[in-house]
C-alpha positions in Angstrom: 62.5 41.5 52.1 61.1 42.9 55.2 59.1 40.7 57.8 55.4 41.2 58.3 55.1 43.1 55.0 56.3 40.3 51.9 53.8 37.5 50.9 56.0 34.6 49.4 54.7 31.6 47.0 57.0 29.2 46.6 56.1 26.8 43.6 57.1 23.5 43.4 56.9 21.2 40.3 59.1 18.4 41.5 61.4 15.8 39.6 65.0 16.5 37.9 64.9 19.4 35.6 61.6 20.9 36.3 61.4 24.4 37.5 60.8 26.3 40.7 59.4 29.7 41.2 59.9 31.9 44.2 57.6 35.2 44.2 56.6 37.6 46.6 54.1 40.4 46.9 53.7 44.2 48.0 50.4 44.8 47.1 48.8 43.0 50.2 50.9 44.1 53.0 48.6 43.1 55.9 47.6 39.8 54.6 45.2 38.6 57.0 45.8 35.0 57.4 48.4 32.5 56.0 46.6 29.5 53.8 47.1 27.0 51.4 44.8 25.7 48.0 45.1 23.7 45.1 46.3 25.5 41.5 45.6 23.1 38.5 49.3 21.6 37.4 50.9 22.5 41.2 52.2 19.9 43.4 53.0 22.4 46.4 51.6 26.0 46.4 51.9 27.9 50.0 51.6 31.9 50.7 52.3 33.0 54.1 52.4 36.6 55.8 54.4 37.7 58.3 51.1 38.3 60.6 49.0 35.6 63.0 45.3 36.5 62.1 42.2 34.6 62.1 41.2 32.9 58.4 38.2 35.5 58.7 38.0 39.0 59.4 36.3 40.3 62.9 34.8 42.9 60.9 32.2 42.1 58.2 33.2 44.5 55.6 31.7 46.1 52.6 32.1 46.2 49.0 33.5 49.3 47.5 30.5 52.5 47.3 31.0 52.2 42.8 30.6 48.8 42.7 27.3 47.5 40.9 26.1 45.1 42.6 23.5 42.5 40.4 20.6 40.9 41.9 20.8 37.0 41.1 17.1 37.0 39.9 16.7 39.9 37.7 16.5 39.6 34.3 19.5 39.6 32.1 21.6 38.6 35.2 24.2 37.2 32.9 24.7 40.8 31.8 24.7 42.6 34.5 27.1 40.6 36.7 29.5 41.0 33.0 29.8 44.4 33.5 29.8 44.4 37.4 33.3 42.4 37.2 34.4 44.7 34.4 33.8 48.0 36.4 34.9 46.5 39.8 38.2 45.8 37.5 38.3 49.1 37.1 37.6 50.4 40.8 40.6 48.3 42.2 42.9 49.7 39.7 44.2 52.4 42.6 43.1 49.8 45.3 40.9 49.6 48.2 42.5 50.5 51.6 39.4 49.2 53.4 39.7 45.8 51.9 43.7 46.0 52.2 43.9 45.6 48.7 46.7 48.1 47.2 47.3 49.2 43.5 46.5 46.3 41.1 47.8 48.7 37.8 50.8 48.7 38.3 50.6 45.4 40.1 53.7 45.4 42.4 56.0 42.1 42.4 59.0 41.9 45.1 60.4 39.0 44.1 60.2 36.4 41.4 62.9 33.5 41.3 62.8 31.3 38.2 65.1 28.2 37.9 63.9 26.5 34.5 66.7 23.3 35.1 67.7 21.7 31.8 66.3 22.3 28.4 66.7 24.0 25.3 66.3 27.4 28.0 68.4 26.3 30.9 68.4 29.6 33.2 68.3 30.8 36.6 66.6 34.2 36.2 65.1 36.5 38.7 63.0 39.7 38.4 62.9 42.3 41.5 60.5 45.1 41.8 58.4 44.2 39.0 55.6 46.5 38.0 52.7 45.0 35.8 50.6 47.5 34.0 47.7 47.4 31.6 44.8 45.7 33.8 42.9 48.8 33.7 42.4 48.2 29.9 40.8 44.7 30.0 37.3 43.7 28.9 35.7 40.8 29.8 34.6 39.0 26.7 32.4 36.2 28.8 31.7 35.1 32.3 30.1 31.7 33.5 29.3 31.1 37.1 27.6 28.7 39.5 26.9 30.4 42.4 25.5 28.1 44.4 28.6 25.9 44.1 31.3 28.7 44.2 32.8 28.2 40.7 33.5 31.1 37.8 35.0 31.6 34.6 36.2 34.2 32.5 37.6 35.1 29.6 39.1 39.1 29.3 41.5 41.1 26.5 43.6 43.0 27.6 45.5 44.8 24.6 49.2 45.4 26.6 50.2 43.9 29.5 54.1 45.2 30.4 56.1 44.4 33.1 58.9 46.5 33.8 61.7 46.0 36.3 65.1 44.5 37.8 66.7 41.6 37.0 69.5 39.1 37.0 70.1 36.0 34.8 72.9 33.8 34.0 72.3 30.2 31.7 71.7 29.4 28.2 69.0 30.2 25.9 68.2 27.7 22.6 72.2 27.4 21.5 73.7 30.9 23.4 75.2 31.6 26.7 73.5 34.4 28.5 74.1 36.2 31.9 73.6 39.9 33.0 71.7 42.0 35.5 70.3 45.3 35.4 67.2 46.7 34.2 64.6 45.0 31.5 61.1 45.7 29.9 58.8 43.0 28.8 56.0 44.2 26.7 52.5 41.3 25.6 50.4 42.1 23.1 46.9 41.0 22.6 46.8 39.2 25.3 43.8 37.0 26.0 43.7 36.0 29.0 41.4 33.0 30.8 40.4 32.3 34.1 38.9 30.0 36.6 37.9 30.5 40.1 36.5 27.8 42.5 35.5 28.7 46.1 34.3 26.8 49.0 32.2 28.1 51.8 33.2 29.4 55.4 31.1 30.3 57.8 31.7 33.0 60.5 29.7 34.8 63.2 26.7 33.2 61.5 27.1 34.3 57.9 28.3 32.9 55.0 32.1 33.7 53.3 34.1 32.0 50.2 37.0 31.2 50.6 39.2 30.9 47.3 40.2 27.1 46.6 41.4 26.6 43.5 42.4 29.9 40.9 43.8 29.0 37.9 45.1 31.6 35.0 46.0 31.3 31.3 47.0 33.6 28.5 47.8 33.6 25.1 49.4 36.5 23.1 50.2 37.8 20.0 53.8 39.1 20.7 56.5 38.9 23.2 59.3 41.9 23.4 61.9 42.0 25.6 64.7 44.1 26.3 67.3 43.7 28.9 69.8 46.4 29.9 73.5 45.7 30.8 73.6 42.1 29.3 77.0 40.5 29.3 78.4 43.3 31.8 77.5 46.1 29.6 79.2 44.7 26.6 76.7 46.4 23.9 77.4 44.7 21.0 76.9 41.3 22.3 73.8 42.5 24.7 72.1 44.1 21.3 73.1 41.4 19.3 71.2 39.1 22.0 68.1 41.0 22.3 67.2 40.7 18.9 68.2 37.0 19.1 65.6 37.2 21.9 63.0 39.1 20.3 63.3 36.8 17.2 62.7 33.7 18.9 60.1 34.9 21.2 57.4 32.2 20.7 60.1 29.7 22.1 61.2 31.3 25.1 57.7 32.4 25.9 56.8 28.7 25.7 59.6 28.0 29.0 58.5 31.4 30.7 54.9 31.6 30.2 54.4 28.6 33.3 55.9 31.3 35.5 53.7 34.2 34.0 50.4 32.8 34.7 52.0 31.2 38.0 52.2 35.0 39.2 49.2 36.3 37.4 47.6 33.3 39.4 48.6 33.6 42.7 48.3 37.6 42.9 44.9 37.4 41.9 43.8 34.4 44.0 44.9 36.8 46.8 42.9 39.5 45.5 39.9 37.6 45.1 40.6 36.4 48.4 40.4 40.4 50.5 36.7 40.7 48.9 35.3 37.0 49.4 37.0 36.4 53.1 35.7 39.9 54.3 32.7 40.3 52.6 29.5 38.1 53.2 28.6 36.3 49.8 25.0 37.1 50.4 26.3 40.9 49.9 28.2 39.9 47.1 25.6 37.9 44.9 21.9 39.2 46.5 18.8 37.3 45.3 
């Protein structure tokens, strides 16, 4: 990974047999400043950048021109500010240069290192160049906020999320050996997906930013498919045989991976969320 353009999180859940998770980002090449926050169930969460930049931008910057912007006393508020998120969703799906936010469909993952430890799934499995698709489809289904105290939930469907990509993985899963590498397609249904944000204020050049403290994602789907190319050096027999023994027992495996899922789901858009809040005033972003 090349210096000054990789964001690494390294995730750290302590104890024997508990898992670590490396994973590093593309889609925010010029990170502007390193920090560390709080995700609910982390012991140790840091994201650094290969850059030395104040924690706030010199520049106050501006919200995207198709952004709707909802004025915090005008009637039906709750509404409005649903189907601002929604649409601004759907303006960052190519990105926003000015911001330096980059593609978010597909969502571009350099690295992400999973060591689950013991256990009924006991493997070391990395994914490289991972692209995430389907964002662009999701509609919100609720939103709560307190503005005033910089907190926000959400809840969105999304009816495909699939991540497609490199990987390499040797251990056991349930009662079979596994190990491979190549190439490998993970496709979620119906996914429902839950989220809470919680901000705290900064202030620069005498206005008033967010700063994201605390972002913590959830999901629940209907389905899990997976297939991995090249299992058991290319053996096909035994790497078809174990994709259906994959595919069968889905709900299980998705039960040791899913931690990791929303870990990356989590962290990319904390980072997101925090290009718009850190550069753009929260006055701007939630007028009276």
């Amino acid at each position: 990974m090349s210096h000054g353009k990789t964001q690494v999180l390294e995730i750290s859940q302590g104890g024997p047999g508990r898992s670590t998770k490396r994973i590093g980002f593309d889609f925010v090449r010029d990170f502007s400043s390193d920090f560390a926050f709080d995700m609910s169930g982390f012991i140790q969460i840091f994201i650094f950048a290969g850059f030395l930049a104040s924690a706030l931008p010199a520049n106050v910057g501006k919200l995207p021109p198709s952004f709707e912007i909802c004025h915090t006393k005008q009637p039906k508020y709750d509404v409005c500010l649903l189907n601002a998120v929604e649409k601004a969703v759907q303006s960052l799906v190519k990105g926003y240069p000015p911001l330096g936010i980059h593609s978010i469909d597909p969502l571009s993952i350099i690295e992400l290192d999973i060591d689950q430890g013991n256990g009924p799934i006991s493997i070391k499995l990395k994914f490289k160049d991972l692209k995430i698709s389907g964002f662009r489809d999701a509609k919100l289904s609720n939103i709560q906020y307190d503005i005033k105290n910089y907190k926000y939930a959400a809840t969105a469907k999304v009816p495909k999320v699939v991540l497609k990509g490199n990987y390499n993985i040797n251990g056991k899963v349930l009662i079979l050996p596994i190990f491979g590498n190549g190439t490998c397609s993970l496709v979620l249904d119906n996914v429902t997906a839950r989220i809470n944000l919680n901000g705290k204020e900064s202030k620069k050049g005498g206005k008033i930013y967010m700063v994201t403290d605390h972002f913590d994602f959830k999901f629940d789907t209907t389905k899990l498919s997976m297939k991995f190319e090249n299992l058991f050096n290319g053996d096909k027999q035994l790497g078809d045989n174990m994709n259906v023994f994959l595919n069968e027992n889905w709900d299980e495996i998705l039960a040791e991976l899913k931690p990791a899922i929303q870990d990356v789901f989590g962290a990319a858009f904390a980072q997101i969320s925090n290009r718009i809040f850190t550069k753009v005033p929260y006055g701007d972003i939630f007028p009276e």
